[in-house]
C-alpha positions as a printed NumPy array, in Angstrom:
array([[ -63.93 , -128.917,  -51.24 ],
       [ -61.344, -126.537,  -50.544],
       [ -57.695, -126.46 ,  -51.185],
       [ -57.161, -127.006,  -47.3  ],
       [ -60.052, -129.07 ,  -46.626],
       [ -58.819, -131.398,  -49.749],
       [ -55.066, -131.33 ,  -48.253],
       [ -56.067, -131.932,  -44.641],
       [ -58.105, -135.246,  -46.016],
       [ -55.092, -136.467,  -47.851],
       [ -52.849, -136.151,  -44.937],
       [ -55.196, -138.384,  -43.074],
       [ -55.492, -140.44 ,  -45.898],
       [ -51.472, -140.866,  -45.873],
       [ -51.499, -141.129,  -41.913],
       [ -54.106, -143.864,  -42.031],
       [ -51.799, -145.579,  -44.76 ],
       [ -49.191, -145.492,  -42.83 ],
       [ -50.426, -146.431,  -39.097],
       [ -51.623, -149.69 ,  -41.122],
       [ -48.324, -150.282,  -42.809],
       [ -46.605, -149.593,  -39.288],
       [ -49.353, -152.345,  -37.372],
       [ -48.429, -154.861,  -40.518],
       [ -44.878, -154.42 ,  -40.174],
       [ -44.972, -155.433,  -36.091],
       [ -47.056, -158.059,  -37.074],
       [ -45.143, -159.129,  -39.618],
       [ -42.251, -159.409,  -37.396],
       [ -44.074, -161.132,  -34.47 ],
       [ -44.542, -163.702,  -37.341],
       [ -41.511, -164.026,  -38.491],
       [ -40.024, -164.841,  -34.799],
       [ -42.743, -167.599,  -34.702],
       [ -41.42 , -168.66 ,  -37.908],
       [ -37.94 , -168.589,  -37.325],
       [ -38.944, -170.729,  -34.415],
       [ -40.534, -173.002,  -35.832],
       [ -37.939, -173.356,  -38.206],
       [ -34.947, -173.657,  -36.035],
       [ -36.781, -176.703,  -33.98 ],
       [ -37.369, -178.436,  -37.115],
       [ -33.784, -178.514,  -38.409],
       [ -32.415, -179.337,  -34.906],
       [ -34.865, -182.595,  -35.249],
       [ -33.645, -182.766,  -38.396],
       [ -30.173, -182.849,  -37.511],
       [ -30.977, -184.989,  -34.128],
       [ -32.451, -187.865,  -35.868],
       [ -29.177, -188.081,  -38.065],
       [ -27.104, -188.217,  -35.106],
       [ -29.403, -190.35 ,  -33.532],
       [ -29.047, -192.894,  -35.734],
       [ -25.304, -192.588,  -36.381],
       [ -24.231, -192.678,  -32.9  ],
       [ -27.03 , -195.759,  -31.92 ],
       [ -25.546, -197.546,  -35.291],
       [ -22.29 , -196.72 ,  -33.755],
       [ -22.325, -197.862,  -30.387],
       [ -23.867, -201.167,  -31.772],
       [ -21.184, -201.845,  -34.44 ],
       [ -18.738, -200.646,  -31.493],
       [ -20.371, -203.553,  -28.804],
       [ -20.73 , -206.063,  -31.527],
       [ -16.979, -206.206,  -32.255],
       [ -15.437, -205.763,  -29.548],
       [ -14.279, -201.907,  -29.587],
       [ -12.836, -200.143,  -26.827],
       [ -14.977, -197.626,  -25.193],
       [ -12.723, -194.576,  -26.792],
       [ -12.607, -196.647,  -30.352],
       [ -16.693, -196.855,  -30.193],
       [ -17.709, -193.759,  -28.632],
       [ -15.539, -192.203,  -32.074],
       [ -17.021, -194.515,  -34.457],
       [ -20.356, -193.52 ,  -32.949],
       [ -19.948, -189.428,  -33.63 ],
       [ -18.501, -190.078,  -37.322],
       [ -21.109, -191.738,  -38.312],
       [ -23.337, -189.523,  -36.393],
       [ -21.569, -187.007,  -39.25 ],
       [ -22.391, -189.252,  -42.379],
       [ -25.967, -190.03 ,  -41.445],
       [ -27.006, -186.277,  -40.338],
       [ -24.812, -185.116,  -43.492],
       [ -26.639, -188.004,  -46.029],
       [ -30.267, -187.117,  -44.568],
       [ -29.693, -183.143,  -45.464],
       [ -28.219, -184.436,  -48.907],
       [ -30.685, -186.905,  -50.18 ],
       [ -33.727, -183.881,  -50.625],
       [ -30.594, -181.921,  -52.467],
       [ -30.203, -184.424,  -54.831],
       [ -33.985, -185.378,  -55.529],
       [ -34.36 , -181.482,  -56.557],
       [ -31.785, -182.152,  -59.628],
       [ -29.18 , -180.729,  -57.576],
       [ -25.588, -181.567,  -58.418],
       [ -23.59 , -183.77 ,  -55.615],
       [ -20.925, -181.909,  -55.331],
       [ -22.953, -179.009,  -54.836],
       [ -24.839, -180.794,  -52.625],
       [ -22.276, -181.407,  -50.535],
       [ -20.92 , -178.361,  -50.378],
       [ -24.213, -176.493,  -49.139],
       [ -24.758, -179.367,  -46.609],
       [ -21.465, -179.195,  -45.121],
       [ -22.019, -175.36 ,  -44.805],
       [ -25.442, -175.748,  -43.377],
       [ -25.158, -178.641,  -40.85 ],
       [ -21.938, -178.832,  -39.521],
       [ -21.899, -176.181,  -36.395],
       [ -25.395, -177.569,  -35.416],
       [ -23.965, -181.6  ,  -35.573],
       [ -20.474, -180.664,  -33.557],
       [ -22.9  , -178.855,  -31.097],
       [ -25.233, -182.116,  -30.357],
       [ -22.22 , -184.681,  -30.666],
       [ -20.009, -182.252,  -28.029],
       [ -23.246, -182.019,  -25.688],
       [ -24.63 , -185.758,  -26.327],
       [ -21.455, -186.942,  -25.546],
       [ -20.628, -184.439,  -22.406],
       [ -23.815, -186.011,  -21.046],
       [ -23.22 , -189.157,  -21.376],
       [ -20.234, -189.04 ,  -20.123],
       [ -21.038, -187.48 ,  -16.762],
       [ -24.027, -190.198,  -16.718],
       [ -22.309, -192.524,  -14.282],
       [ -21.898, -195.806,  -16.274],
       [ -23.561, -194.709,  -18.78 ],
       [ -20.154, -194.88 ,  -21.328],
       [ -19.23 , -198.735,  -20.2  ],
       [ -22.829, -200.012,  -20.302],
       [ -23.727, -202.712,  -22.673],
       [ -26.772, -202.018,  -25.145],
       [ -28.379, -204.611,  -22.759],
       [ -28.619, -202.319,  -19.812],
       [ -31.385, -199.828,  -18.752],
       [ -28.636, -197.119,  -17.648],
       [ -27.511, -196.914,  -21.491],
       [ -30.935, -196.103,  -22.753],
       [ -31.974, -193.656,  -20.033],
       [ -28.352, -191.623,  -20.44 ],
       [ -28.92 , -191.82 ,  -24.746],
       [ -31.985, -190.274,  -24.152],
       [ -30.992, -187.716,  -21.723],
       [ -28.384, -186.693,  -23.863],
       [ -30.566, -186.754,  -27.07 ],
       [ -32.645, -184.578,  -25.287],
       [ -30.431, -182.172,  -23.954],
       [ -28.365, -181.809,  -27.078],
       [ -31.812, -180.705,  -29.226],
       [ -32.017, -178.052,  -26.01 ],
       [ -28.305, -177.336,  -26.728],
       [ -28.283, -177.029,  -30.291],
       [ -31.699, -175.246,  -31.012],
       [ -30.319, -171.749,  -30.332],
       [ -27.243, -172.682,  -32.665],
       [ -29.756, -173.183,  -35.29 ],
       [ -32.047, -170.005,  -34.647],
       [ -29.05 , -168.008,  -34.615],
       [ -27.77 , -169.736,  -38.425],
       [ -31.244, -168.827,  -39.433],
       [ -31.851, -165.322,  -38.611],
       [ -28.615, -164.756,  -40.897],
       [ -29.581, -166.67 ,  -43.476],
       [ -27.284, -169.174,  -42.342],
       [ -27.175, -173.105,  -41.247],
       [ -30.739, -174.855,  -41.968],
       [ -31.618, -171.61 ,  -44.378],
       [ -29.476, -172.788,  -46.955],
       [ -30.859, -176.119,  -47.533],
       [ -34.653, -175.395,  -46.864],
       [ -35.401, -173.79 ,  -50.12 ],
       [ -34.92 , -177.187,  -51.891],
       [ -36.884, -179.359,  -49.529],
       [ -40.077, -178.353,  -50.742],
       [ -38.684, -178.18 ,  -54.89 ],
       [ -40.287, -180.509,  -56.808],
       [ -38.481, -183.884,  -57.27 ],
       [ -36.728, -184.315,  -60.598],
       [ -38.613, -187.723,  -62.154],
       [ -35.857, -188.649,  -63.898],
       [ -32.542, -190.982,  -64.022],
       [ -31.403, -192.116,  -61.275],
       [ -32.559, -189.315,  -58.883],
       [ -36.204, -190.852,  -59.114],
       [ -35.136, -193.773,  -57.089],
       [ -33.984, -191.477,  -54.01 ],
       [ -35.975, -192.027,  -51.166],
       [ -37.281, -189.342,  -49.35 ],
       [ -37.541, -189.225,  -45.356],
       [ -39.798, -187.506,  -43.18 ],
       [ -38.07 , -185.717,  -40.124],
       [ -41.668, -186.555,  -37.958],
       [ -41.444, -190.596,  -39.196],
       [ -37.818, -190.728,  -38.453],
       [ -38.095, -189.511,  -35.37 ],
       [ -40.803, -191.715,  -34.524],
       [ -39.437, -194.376,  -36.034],
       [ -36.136, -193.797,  -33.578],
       [ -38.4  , -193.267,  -30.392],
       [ -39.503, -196.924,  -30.812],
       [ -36.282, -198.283,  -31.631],
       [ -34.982, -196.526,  -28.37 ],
       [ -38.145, -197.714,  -25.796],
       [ -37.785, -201.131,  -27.677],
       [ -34.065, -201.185,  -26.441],
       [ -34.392, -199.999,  -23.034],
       [ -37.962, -202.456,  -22.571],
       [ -35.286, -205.312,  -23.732],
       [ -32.871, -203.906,  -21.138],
       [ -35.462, -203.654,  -18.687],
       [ -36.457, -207.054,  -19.375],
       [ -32.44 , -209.071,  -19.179],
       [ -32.773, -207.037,  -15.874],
       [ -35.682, -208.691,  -14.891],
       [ -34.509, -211.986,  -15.875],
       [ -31.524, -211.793,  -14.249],
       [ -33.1  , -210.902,  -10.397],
       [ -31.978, -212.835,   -7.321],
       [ -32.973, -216.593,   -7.721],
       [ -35.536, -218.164,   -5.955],
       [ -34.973, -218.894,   -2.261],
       [ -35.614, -223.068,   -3.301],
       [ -32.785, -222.826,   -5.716],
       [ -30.311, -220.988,   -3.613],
       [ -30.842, -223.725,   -0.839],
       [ -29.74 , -226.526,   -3.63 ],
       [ -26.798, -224.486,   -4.844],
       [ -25.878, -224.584,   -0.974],
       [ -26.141, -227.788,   -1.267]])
């Protein structure tokens, strides 16, 4: 082969190299949108089942005591706060992390994503007519907490895509949620949640609610035309 000949079949070599570098590299990226999908809808269920719970527990505790509707509605977003806050922290800890780092990466990762759904949950709900003053016995309080669940996860998925693609928000915590647990101490007895079973788990607990409501509504329908005539009476 000649000099030419040999150079000529190099720089196809190199080009051939290099148009399958350039086709990984696209695909590459086209994964890592996916991916950074993918990613940002699972830490906005993340943080939505935290909230979930803390403003349900909230608005229960709230109605069970008597609270105002202002008095409930903030009991129901701080502990919104301490349950989305604990659920990021618990996988933390189970890694052998320390808690005050814990902490400190969880309050760094989490808390532009929960402000975001408690703003929008509560916006909703709010505009929801009688949604706010319902009881938990009432069909409109079920349908307007899961509007507002639902919109807030709309709200706060973009939040969450935009943490990630900077290596911000949900980034900083996910490294550690697949670390192996540390098996020993007191860090063996930390439980460990699954974002798809609590979800699932607060699905039920909400169609269990509003079925309840559904059925006090039922029960409480005109009465019967026989015993309105003997109340007349």
């Amino acid at each position: 082969m000649s000099h030419d000949e040999h150079l000529h079949a190099g720089h196809d070599h190199a080009g051939h190299q290099h148009a399958m570098h350039g086709g990984h590299g696209d695909h590459s990226a086209h994964g890592g949108g996916s991916g950074v999908n993918a990613m940002a809808a699972s830490a906005t269920l993340h943080c939505l089942t935290g909230c979930a719970i803390g403003e349900i527990a909230g608005l229960m505790i709230g109605t069970a005591i008597g609270l105002g509707t202002g008095w409930t509605i903030a009991l129901a977003v701080a502990l919104a706060f301490v349950f989305g806050y604990a659920l990021s922290t618990l996988p933390l800890l189970k890694s052998g992390m320390a808690v005050g780092a814990a902490l400190s990466v969880v309050l760094a990762a989490d808390t532009l994503s929960i402000a975001t759904m408690e703003l929008v949950d509560n916006l909703v709900m709010a505009l929801i007519p009688g949604a706010m003053e319902a009881g938990l016995v009432n069909v409109v309080f079920w349908v307007g907490m899961m509007i507002a669940l639902a919109v807030a996860f709309v709200a706060a998925f973009p939040v969450n895509r935009y943490l990630l693609q900077r290596g911000k928000g949900h980034a900083l915590t996910h490294e550690f949620h697949g670390a192996a647990p540390v098996q020993e101490g007191v860090r063996r007895f930390i439980p460990s949640f699954s974002t798809g079973a609590l979800a699932a788990v607060i699905i039920a607990f909400m169609l269990g609610g509003l079925s309840v409501a559904i059925a006090d509504e039922i029960g409480d329908g005109p009465a019967p035309a026989e015993q309105v005539e003997m109340q007349g009476h």
